[in-house]
C-alpha positions as CSV (number, residue, x, y, z in Angstrom):
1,X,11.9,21.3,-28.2
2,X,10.0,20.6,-24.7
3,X,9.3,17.0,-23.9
4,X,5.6,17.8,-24.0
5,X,6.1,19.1,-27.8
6,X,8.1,16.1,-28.5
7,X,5.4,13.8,-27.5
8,X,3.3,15.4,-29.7
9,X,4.6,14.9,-32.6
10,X,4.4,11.4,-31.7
11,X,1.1,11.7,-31.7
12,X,0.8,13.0,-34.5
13,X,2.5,10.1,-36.3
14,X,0.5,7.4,-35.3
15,X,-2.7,9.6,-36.5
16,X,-0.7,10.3,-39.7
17,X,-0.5,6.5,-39.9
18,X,-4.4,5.7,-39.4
19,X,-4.0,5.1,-35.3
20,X,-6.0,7.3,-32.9
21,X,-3.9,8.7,-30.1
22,X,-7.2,8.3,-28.1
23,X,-8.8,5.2,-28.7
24,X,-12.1,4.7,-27.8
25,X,-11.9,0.9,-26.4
26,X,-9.6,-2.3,-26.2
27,X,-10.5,-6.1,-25.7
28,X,-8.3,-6.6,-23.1
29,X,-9.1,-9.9,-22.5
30,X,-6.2,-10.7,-19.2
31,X,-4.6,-8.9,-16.8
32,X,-1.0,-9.1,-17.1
33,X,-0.7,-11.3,-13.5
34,X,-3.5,-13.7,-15.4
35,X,-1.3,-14.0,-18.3
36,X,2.1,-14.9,-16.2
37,X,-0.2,-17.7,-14.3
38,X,-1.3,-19.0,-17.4
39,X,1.9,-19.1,-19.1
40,X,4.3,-20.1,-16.3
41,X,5.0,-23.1,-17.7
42,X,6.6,-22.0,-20.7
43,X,10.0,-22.7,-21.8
44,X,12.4,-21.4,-23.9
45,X,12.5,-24.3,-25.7
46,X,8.5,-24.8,-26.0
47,X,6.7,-21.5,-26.5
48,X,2.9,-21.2,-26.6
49,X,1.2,-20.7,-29.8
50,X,-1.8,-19.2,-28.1
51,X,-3.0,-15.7,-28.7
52,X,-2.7,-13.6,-25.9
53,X,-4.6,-10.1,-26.1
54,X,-4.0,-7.7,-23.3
55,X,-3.2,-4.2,-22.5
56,X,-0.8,-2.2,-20.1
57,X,1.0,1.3,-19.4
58,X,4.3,1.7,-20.6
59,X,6.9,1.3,-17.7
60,X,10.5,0.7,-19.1
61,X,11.9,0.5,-23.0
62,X,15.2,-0.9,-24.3
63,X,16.3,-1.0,-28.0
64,X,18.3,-3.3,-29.3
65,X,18.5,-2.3,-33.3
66,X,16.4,-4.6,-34.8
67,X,14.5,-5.5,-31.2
68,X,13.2,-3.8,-28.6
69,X,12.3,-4.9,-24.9
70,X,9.4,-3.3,-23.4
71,X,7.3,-3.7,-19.9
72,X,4.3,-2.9,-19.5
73,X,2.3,-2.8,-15.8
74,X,-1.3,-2.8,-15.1
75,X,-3.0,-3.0,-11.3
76,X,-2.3,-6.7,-11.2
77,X,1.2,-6.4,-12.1
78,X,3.9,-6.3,-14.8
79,X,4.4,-8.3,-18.1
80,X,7.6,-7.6,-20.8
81,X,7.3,-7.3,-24.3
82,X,9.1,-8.1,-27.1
83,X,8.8,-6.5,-30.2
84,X,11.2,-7.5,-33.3
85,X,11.1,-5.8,-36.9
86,X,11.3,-9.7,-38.8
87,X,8.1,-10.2,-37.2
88,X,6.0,-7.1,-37.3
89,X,7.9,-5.5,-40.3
90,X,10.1,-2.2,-41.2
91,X,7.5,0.9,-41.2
92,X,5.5,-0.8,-38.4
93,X,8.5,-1.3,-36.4
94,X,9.6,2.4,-37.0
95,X,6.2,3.5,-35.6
96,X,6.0,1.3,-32.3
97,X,9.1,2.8,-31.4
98,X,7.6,6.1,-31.3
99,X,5.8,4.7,-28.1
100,X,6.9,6.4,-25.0
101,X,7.3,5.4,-20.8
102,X,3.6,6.4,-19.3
103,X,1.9,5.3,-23.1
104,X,-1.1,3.3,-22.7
105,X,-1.0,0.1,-25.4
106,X,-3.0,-2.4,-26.1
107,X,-0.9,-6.0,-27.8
108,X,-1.2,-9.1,-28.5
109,X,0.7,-11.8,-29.8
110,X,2.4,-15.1,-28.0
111,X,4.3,-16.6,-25.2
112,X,8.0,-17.8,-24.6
113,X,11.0,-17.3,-22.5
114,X,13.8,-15.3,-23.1
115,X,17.5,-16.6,-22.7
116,X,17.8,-15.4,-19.6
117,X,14.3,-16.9,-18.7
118,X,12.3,-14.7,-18.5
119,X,8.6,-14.8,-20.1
120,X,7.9,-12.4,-22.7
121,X,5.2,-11.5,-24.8
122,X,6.2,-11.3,-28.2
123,X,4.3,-9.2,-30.3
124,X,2.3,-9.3,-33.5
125,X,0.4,-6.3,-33.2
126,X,0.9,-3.0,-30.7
127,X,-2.5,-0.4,-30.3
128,X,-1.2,3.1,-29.2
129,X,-4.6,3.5,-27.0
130,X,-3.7,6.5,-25.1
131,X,-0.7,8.9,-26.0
132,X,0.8,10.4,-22.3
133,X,1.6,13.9,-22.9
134,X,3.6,13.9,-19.6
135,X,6.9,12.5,-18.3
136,X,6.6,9.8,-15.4
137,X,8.9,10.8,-13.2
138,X,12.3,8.9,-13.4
139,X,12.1,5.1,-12.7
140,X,15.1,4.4,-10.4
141,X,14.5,7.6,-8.4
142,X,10.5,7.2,-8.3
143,X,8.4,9.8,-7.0
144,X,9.4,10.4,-3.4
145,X,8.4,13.6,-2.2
146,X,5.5,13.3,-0.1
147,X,4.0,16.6,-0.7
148,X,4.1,16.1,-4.8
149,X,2.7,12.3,-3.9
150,X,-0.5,13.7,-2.0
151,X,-1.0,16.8,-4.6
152,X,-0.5,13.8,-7.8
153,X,-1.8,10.4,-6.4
154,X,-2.4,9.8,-9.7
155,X,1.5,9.6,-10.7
156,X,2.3,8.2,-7.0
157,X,0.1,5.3,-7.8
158,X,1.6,4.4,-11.3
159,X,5.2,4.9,-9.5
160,X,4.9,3.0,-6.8
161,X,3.1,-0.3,-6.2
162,X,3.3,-0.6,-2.6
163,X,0.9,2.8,-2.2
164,X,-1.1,0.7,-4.4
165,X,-1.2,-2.5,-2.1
166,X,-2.4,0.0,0.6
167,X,-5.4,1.0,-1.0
168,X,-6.4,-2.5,-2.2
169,X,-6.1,-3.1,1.2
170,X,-7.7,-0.4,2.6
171,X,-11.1,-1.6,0.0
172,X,-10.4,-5.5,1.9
173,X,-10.7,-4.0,5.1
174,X,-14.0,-2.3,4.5
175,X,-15.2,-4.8,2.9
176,X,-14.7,-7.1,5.6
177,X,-16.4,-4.6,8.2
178,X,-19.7,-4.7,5.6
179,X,-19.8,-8.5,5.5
180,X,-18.8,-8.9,9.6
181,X,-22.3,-6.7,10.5
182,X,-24.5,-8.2,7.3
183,X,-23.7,-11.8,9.1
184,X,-24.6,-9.8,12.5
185,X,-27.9,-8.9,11.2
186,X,-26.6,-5.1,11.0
187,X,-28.5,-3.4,8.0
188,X,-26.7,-0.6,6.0
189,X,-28.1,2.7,5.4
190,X,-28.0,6.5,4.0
191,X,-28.4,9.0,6.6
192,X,-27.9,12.7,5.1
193,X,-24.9,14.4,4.7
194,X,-26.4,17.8,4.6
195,X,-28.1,19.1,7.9
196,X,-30.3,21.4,9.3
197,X,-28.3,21.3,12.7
198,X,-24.7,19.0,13.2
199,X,-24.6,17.3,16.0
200,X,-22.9,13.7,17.7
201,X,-19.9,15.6,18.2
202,X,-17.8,18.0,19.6
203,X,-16.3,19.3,16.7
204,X,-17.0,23.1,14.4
205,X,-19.0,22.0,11.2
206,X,-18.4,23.4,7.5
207,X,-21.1,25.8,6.7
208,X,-22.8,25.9,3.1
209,X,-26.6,27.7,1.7
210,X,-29.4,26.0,-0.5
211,X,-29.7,28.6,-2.7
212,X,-33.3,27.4,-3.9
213,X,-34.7,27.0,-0.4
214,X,-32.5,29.8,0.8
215,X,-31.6,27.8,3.9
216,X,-28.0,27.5,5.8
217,X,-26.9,24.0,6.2
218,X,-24.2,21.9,7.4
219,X,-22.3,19.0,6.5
220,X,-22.2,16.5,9.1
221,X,-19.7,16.1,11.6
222,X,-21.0,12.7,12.6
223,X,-23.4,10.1,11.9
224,X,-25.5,9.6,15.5
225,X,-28.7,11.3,15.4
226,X,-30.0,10.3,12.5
227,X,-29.4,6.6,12.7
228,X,-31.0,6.7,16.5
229,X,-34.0,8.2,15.3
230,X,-33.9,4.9,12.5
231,X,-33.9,3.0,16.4
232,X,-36.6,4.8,17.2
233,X,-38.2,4.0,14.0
234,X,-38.2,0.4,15.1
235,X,-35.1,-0.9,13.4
236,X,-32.9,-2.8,16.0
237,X,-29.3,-3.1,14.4
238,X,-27.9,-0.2,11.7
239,X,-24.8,0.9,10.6
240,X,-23.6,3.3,8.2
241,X,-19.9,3.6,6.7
242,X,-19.8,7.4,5.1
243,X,-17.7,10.4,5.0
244,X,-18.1,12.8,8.0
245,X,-17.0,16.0,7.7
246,X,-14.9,18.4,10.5
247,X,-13.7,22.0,10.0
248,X,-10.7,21.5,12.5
249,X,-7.5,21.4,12.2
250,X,-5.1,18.8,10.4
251,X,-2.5,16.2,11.5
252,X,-0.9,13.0,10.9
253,X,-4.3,11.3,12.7
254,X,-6.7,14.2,11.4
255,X,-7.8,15.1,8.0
256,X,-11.0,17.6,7.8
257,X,-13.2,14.8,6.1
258,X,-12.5,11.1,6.7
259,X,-14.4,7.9,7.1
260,X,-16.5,6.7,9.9
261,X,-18.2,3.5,10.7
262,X,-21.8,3.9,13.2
263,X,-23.4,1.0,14.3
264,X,-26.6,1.0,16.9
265,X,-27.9,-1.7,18.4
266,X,-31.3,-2.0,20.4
267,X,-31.4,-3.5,23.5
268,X,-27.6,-3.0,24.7
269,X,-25.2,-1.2,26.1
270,X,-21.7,-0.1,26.5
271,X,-20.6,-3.8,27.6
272,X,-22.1,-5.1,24.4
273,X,-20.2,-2.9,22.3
274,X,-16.8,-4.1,23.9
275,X,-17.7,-6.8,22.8
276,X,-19.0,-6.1,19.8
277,X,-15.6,-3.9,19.0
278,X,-12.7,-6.5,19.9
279,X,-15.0,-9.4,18.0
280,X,-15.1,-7.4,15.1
281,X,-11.1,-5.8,15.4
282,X,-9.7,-9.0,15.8
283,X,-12.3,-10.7,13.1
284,X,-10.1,-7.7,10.5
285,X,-6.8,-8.6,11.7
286,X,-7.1,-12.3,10.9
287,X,-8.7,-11.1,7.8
288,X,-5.7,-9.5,7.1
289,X,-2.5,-10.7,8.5
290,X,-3.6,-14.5,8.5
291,X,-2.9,-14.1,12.4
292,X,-3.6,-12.3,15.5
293,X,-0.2,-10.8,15.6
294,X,-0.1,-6.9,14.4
295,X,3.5,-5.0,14.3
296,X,2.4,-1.5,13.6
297,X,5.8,0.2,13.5
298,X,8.2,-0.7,16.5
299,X,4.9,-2.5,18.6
300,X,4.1,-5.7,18.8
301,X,0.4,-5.6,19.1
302,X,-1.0,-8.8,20.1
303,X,-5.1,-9.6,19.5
304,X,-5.2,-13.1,20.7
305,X,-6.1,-11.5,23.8
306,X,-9.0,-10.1,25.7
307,X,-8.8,-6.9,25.4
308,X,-7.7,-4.4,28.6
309,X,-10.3,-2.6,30.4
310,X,-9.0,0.6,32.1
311,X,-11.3,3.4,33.8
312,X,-10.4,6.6,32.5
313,X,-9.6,7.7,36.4
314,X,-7.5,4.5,37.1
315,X,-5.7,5.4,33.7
316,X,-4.6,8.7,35.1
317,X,-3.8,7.1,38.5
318,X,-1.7,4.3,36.4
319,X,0.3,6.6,33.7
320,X,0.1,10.5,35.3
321,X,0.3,9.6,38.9
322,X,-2.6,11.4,39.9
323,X,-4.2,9.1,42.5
324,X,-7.1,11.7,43.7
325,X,-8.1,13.8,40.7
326,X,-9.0,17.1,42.4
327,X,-9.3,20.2,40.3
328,X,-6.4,22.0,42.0
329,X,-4.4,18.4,40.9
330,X,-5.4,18.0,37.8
331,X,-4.6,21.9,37.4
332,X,-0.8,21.7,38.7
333,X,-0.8,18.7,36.4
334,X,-1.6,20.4,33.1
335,X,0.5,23.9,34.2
336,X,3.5,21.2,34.8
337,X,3.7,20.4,31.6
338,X,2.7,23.5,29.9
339,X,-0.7,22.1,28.8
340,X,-3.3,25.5,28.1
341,X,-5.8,25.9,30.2
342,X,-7.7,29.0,32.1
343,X,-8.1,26.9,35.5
344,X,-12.2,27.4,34.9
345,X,-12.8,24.3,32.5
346,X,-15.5,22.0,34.9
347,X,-13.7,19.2,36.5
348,X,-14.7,16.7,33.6
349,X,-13.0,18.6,30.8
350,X,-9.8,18.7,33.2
351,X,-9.9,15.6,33.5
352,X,-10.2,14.7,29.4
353,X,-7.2,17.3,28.9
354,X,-5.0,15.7,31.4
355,X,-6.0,12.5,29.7
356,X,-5.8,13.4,26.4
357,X,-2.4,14.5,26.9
358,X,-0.6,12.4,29.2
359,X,-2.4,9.5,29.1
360,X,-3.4,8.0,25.9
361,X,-0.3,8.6,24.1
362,X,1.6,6.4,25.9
363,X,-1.3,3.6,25.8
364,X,-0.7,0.7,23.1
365,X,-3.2,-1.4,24.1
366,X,-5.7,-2.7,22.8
367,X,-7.3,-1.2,25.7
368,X,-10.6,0.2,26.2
369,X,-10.9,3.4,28.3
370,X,-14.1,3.6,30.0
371,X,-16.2,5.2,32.1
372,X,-15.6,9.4,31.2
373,X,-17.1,12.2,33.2
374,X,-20.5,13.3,31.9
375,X,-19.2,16.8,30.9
376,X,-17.8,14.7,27.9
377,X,-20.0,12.9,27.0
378,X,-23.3,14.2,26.3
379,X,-25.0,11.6,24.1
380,X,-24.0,8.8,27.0
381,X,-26.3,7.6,29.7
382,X,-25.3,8.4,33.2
383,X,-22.7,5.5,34.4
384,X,-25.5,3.3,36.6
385,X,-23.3,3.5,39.6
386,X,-21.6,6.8,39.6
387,X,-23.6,9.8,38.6
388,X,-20.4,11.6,37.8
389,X,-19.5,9.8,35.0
390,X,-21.2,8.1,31.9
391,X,-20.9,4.9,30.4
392,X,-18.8,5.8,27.6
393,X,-15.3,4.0,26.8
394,X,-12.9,4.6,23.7
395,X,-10.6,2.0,22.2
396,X,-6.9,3.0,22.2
397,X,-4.1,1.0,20.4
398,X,-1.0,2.2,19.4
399,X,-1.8,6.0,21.1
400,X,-4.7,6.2,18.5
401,X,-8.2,6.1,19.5
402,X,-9.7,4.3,17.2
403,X,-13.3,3.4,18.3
404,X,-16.0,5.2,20.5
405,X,-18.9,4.1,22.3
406,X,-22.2,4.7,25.1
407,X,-24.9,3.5,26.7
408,X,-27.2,5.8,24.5
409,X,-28.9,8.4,26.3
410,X,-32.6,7.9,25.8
411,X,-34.3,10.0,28.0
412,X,-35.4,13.1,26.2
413,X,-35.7,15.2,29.5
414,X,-32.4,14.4,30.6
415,X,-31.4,15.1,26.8
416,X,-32.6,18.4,26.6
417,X,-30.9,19.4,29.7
418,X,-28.0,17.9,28.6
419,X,-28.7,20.6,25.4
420,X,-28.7,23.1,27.5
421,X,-25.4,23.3,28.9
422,X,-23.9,22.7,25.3
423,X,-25.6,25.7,24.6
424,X,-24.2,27.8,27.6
425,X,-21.1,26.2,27.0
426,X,-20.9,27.4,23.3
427,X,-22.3,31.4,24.5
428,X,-18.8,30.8,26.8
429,X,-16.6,30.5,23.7
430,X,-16.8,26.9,23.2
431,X,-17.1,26.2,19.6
432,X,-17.3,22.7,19.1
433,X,-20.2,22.6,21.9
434,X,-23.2,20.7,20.7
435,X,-26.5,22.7,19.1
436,X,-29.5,21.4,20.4
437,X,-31.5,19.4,18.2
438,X,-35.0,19.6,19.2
439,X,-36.5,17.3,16.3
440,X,-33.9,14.5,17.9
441,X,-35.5,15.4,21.6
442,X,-39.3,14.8,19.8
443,X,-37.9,11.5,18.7
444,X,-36.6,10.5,22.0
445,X,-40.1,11.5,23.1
446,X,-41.8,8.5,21.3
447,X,-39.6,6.4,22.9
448,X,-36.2,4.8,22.2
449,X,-35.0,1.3,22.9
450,X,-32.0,0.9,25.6
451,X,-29.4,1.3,23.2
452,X,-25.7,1.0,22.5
453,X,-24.1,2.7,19.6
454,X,-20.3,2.6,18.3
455,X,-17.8,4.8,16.1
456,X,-14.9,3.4,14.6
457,X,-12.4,5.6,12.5
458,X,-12.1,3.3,9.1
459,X,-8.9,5.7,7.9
460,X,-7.1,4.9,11.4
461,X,-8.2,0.7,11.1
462,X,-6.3,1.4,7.8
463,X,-3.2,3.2,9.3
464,X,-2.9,0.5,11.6
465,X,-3.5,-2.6,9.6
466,X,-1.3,-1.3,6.7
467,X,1.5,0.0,9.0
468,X,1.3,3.7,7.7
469,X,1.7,6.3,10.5
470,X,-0.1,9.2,8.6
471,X,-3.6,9.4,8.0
472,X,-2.4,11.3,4.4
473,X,-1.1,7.6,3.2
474,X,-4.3,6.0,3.5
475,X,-6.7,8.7,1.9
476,X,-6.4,8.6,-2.0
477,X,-6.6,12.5,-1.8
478,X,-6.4,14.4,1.7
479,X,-6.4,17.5,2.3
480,X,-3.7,20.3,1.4
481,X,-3.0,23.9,1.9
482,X,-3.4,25.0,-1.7
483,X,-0.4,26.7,-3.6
């Protein structure tokens, strides 16, 4: 007899006794961690004659003949049972020892301390409330291949608590980036997630048709365009936290839909959003270490700090030794270490692949990277002092880029032309070139504020808060090639 058959016939002895294998509802009335504070201070020799009604899955079982020890866990913690045939009687007994690891029960009774101190629940009544059909995978071994852990999360997170902690953690740190720009007079809003045309990005979108309106739209790749027209539309600070979605390729850092925090605020600019970016990094650290101390696996990250400022030129001066970034240098650069490239890319794109490969892994920071060529950047206002470049910078720590920022282009000529070679760009091959937008370039033409806007990747503030180096162990369900 399979496991799975075994089970049911469990099952079917609890119906066979009156119990649904499926309740509908419980009065839990604690969680488990609630119960242990309340009862810590009781002894062996002074149990609590209190009720205590709560509910748990099924995590471990011992018998001893008459007795049997149980432990149940819930998402606050764990709790042992104690059930004992004197007390709830022979044909009951016989039936709560049916019960099996990865049950769902609902119990109640009171309070006391085992001989070997430890504090116990000992039953009066036991609820079968949901009947698991499946094994949990073996306790002392746990579930510890990775690619069974992403495919079932849900058994990963009954298995093992400190894949739990991360996601509790992850909601904190969210949470905390909502409340930082509510007390910043930031106001949260819906921007759509379907679109006419993507754009804010360079990235290739995911395709889908509106069968009614027979239209082909696109999930967004980013959030920008839509909350500078709400800047247009007279509102000063917005920000949106929502899924973006990018049909690209996946690593440990890259999944094709993840989590992106926009902010824009009127009347700034790039320097503002430094600003704006280590206030509100270090504001999440506290939050969450108590310090401003990070150690995201071997690094000692310290945010007490201000953070580094680094041109993007001086950075390839400083870490790829190329003091005067010519084309035919940046070229000998990327063919010396076998980097792909044509040797027809425009100088600004040389430089971002030089820097892109070279540079920012080796940067732990935190360190902003400022001031890229305009090629790159085409959302950014020209730099005010070099027409070559834009005022644009990136925040790097730990090799991970984890924020983005400009001065916000707002002058819809410039825009348009700025359209334009995205669009010869993409008739050259270049996929993830920008499509113009020319509703965004009306709304430029009523006038937008100066501006500053920011991107921060919420999945990669995760990584590096909770100390997990793949972007898989802080999605609840990322991608997967299917099998």
């Amino acid at each position: 007899m399979s496991e799975y058959e075994n089970r049911q016939l469990k099952q079917r002895a609890w119906e066979a006794a009156g119990q649904s294998a499926f309740a509908h509802a419980f009065d839990k009335q604690q969680t488990l961690a609630s119960v242990v504070d309340q009862y810590a201070s009781v002894t062996s020799d002074m149990p609590s004659e209190a009720l205590v009604q709560t509910a748990g899955r099924v995590m471990s079982r011992r018998g001893h003949g008459k007795a049997m020890f149980v432990t149940i866990q819930d998402e606050s913690g764990e709790l042992q049972l104690y059930i004992n045939v004197d007390r709830v009687g022979g044909d009951t007994f016989a039936l709560y020892e049916s019960i099996d690891i990865g049950d769902i029960i609902g119990v109640s009774g009171t309070m006391f301390r085992t001989r070997r101190d430890a504090l116990t629940l000992n039953i009066d009544t036991l609820t079968l409330l949901t009947k698991s059909l499946a094994p949990l995978p073996e306790k002392f071994h746990g579930l510890q291949d990775k690619e069974t852990r992403y495919r079932q999360r849900y058994v990963d997170l009954i298995m093992n608590t400190d894949v739990r902690s991360v996601f509790s953690a992850r909601s904190s740190i969210v949470l905390a980036m909502r409340q930082y720009l509510n007390e910043h007079q930031f106001m949260e809003v819906e921007t759509p997630v379907l679109q006419h045309i993507y754009g804010g990005a360079s990235a290739e979108p995911f395709r889908t048709h509106h069968n009614h309106l027979n239209q082909d739209l696109y999930l967004r790749i980013a959030l920008e365009l839509h909350l500078k027209r709400l800047i247009v539309g007279g509102y000063e600070r917005v920000f949106e936290i929502g899924r973006v979605f990018r049909n690209e390729g996946v690593s440990y850092k890259h999944n094709p839909e993840y989590t992106l925090l926009e902010l824009y605020q009127a009347y700034a600019d790039y320097t503002d959003m430094m600003a704006l970016t280590e206030a509100l990094l270090k504001h999440l650290v506290v939050q969450h270490t108590g310090g401003t101390v990070l150690t995201y696996q071997d690094q000692t990250i310290d945010f007490s700090q201000s953070f580094q400022r680094l041109s993007m030129l001086d950075a390839l001066a400083q870490y790829a030794g190329i003091q005067n970034p010519t084309r035919d240098a940046l070229i000998a650069a990327l063919n010396q270490h076998n980097i792909p490239n044509t040797g027809q890319e425009a100088w600004g794109h040389l430089v971002g692949m030089v820097y892109d490969k070279l540079v920012e892994p080796q940067l732990v920071g935190p360190i902003f990277i400022t001031d890229y060529p305009w090629e790159l950047s085409p959302l950014a206002k020209r730099h005010r002092d070099n027409a070559d470049l834009v005022e644009r910078f990136e925040l790097i720590i730990a090799g991970m880029e984890i924020a983005n920022a400009f001065s916000e282009l707002n002058d819809p000529v410039e825009q348009a032309a700025r359209f334009e070679d995205q669009e010869r760009a993409r008739e050259a091959g270049d996929a993830e070139a920008h499509r113009t937008d020319d509703d965004y370039i009306q709304a430029l033409q009523y006038g937008m504020p100066p501006t500053g806007g920011l991107g921060i990747g919420v999945d990669r503030v995760v990584m590096l808060l909770t100390n997990q180096t793949s972007i898989r162990d802080v999605l609840f369900f990322p991608h997967l090639k299917q099998v």
